[in-house]
Residue frames as a rotation matrix with the C-alpha (Angstrom) as fourth column:
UNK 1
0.421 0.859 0.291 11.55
-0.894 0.448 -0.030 1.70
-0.156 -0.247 0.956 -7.44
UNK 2
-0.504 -0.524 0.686 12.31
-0.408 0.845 0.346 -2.17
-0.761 -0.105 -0.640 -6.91
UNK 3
-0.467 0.225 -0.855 11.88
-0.645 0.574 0.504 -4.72
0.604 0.787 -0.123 -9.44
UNK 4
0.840 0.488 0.238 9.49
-0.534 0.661 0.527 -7.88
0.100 -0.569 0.816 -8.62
UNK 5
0.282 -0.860 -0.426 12.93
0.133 0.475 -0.870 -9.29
0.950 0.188 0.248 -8.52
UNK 6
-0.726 -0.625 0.286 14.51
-0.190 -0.218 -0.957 -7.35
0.660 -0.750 0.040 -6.12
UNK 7
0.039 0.923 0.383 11.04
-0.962 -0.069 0.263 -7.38
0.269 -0.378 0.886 -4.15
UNK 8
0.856 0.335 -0.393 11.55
-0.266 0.938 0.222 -11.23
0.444 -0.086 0.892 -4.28
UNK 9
-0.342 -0.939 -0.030 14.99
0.270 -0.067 -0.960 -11.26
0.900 -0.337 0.277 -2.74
UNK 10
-0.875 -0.227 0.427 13.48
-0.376 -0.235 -0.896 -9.37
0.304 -0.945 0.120 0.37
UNK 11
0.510 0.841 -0.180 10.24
-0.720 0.532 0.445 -11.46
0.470 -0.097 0.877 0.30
UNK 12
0.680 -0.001 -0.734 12.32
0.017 1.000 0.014 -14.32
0.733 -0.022 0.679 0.70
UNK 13
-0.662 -0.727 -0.183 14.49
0.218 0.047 -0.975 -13.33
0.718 -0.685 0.127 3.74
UNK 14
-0.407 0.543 0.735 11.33
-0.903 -0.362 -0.232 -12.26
0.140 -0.758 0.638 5.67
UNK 15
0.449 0.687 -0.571 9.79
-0.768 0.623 0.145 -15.44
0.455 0.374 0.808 4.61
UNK 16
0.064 -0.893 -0.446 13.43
0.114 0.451 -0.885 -17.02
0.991 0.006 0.131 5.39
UNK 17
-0.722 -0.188 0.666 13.73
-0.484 -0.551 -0.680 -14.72
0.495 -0.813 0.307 8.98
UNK 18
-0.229 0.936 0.267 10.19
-0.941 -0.283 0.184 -16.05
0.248 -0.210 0.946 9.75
UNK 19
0.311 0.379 -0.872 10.37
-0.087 0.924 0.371 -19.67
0.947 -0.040 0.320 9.97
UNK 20
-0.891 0.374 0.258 9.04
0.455 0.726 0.516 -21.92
0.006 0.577 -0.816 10.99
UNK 21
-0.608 0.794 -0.009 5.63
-0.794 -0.608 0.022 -20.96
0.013 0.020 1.000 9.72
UNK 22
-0.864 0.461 0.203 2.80
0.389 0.867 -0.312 -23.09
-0.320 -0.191 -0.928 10.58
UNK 23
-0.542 0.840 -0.041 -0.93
-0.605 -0.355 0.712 -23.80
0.584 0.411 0.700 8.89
UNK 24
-0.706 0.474 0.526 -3.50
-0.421 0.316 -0.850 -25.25
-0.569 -0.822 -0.024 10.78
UNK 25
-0.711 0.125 -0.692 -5.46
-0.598 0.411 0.688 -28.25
0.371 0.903 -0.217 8.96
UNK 26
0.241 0.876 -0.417 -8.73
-0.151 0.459 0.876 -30.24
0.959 -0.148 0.242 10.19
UNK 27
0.951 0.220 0.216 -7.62
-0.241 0.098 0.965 -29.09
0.191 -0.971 0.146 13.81
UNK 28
0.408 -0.883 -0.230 -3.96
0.726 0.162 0.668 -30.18
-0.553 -0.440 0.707 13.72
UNK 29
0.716 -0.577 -0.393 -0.64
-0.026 -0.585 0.811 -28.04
-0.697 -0.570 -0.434 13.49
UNK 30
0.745 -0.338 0.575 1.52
0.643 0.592 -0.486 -28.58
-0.176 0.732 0.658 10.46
UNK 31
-0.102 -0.644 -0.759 4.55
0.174 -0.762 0.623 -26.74
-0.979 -0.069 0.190 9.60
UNK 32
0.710 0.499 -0.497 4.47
-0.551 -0.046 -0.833 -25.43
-0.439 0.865 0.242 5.99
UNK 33
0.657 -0.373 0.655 5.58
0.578 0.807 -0.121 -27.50
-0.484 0.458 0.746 3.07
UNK 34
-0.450 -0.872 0.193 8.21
0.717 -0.224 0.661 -26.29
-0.533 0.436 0.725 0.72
UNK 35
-0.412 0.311 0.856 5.65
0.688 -0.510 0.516 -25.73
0.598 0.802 -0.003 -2.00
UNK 36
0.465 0.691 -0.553 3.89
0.882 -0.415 0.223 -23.77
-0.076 -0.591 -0.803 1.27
UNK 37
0.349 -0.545 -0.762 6.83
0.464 -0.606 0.646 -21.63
-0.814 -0.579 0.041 2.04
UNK 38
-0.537 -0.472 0.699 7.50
0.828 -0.138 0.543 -21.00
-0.160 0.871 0.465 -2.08
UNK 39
-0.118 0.626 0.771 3.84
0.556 -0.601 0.573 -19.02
0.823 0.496 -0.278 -2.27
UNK 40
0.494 0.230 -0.838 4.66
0.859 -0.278 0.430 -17.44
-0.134 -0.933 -0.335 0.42
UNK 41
-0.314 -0.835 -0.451 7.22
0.412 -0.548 0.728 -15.85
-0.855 0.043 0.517 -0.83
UNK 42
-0.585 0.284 0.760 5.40
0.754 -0.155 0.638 -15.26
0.299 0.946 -0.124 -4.28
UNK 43
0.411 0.876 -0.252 2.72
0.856 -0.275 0.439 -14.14
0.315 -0.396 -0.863 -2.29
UNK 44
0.386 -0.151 -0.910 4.70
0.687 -0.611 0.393 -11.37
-0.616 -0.777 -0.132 -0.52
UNK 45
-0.594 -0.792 -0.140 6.38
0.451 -0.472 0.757 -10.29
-0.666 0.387 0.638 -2.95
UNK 46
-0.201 0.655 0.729 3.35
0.869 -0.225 0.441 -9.45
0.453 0.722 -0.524 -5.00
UNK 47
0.251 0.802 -0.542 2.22
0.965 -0.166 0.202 -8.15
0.072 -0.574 -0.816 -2.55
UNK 48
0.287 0.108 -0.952 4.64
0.491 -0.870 0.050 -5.69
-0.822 -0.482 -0.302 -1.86
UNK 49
-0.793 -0.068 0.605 5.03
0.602 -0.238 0.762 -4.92
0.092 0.969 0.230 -5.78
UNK 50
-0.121 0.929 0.349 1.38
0.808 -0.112 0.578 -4.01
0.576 0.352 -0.738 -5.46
UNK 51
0.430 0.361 -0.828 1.96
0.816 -0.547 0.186 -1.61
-0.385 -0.756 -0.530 -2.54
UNK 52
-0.342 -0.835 -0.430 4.68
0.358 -0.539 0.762 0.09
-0.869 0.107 0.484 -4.37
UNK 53
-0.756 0.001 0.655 2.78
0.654 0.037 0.755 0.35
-0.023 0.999 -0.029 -7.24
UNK 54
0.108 0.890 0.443 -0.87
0.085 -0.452 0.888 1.31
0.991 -0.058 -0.124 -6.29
UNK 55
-0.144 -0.088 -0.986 -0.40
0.980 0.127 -0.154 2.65
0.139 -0.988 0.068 -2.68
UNK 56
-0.931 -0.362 0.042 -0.44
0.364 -0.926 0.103 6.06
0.001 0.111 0.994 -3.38
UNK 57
-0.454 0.883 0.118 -3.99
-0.087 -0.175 0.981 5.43
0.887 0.435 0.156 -4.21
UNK 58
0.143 0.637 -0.758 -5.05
0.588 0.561 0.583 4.79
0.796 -0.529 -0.294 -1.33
UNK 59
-0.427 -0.834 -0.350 -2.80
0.861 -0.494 0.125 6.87
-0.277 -0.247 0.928 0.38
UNK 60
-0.911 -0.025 0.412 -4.49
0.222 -0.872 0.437 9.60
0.349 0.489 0.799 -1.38
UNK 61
0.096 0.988 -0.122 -8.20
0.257 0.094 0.962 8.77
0.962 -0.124 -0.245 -0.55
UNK 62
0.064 0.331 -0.942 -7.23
0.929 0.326 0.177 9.11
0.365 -0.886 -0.287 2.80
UNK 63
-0.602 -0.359 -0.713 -5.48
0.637 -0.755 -0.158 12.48
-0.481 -0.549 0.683 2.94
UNK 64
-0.763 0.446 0.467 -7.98
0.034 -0.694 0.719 14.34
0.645 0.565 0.515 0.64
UNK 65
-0.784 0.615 0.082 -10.76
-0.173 -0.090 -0.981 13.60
-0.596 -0.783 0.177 3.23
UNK 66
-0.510 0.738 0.441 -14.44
0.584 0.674 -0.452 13.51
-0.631 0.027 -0.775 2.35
UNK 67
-0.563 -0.034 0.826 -16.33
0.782 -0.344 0.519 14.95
0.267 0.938 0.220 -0.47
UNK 68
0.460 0.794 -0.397 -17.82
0.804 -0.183 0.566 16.68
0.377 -0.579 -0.723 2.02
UNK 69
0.498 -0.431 -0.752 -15.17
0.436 -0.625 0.647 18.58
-0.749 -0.651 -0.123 3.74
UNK 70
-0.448 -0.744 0.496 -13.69
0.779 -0.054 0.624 19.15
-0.438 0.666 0.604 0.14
UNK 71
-0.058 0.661 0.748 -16.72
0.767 -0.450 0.457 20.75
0.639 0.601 -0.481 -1.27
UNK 72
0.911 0.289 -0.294 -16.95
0.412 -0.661 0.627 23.04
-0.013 -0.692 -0.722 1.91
UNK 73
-0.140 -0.931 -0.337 -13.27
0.381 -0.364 0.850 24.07
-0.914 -0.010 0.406 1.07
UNK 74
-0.650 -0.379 0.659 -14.32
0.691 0.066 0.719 24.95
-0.316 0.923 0.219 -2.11
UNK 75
0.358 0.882 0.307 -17.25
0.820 -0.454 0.348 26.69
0.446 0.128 -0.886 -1.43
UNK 76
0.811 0.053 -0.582 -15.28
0.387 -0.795 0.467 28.99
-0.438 -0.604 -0.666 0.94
UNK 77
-0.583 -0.656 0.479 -12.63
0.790 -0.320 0.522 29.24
-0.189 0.683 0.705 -1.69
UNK 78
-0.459 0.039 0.888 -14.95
0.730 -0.553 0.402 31.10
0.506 0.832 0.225 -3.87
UNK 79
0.808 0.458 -0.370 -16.58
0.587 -0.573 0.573 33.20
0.051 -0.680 -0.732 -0.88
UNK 80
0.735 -0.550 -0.397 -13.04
0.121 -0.469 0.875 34.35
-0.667 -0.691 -0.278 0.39
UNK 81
0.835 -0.544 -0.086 -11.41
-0.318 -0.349 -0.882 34.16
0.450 0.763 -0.464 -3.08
UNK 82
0.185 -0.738 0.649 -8.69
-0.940 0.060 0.336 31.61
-0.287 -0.672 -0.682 -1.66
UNK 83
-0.008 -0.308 -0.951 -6.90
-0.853 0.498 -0.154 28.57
0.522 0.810 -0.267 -2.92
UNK 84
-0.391 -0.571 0.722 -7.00
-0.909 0.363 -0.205 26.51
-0.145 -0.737 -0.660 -0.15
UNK 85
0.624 0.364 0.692 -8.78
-0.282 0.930 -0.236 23.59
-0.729 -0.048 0.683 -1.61
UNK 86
0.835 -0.543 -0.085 -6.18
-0.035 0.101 -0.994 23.56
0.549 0.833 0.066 -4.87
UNK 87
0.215 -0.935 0.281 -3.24
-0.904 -0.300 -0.306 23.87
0.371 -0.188 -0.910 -2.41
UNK 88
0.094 0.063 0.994 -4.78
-0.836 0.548 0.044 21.20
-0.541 -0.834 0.104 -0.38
UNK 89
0.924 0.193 0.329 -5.05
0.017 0.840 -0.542 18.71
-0.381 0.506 0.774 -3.28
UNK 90
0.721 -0.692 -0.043 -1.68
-0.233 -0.183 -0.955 19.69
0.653 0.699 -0.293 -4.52
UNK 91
-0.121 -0.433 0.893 -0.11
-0.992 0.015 -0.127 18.99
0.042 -0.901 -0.431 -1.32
UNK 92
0.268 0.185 0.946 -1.66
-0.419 0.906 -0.058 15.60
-0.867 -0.381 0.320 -0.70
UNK 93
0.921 -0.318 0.226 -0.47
0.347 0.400 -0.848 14.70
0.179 0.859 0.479 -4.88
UNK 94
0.292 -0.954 0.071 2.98
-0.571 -0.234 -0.787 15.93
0.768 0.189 -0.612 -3.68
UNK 95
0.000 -0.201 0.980 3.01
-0.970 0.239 0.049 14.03
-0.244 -0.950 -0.195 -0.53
UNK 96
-0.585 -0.256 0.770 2.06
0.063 0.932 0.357 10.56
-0.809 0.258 -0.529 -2.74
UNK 97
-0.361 -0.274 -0.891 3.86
-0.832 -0.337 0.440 10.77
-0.421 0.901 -0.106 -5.71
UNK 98
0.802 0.353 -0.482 2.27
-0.598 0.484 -0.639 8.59
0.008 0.800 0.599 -8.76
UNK 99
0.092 -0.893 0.440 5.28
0.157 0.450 0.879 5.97
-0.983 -0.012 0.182 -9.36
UNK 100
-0.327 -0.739 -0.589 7.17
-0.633 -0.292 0.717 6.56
-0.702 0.607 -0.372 -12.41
């Protein structure tokens, strides 16, 4: 996993790759200011700190599906004596790992 360091390093070449960026103020065009193009780079870099951290979470919510289709995997578990909701959840927690 990257530090917010390293994370800043490739913030700022996208940020860097990207110019000029422009903001748009009471109707007119402006390119950004220094201090614009600094939180920009703060900004990304959180940002992707934050994916690398807590992404998985999300990541997860999607691949488990609904509590709906979970519970109906669980209900035919115990009908058919079958693991397939434990395999499924073990799968989708091996597919996105927790970070360290």
């Amino acid at each position: 996993m990257a530090t917010l360091e390293e994370l800043t390093v490739i913030a700022t070449q996208e940020i860097e790759d990207a110019k000029p960026l422009y903001k748009q103020i009471n109707k007119e065009r402006l390119e950004f200011s220094q201090a614009d193009y600094d939180q920009a780079i703060i900004d990304r870099a959180n940002a992707k700190w934050n994916d690398q951290q807590f992404g998985y979470i999300q990541a997860r919510q999607q691949a488990y599906g609904s509590i709906a289709e979970q519970l109906d995997m669980m209900y035919w578990d115990n009908v058919n004596g079958t693991t397939t909701w434990n395999d499924h959840i073990a799968q989708v927690k091996a597919d996105n790992p927790k970070p360290a």
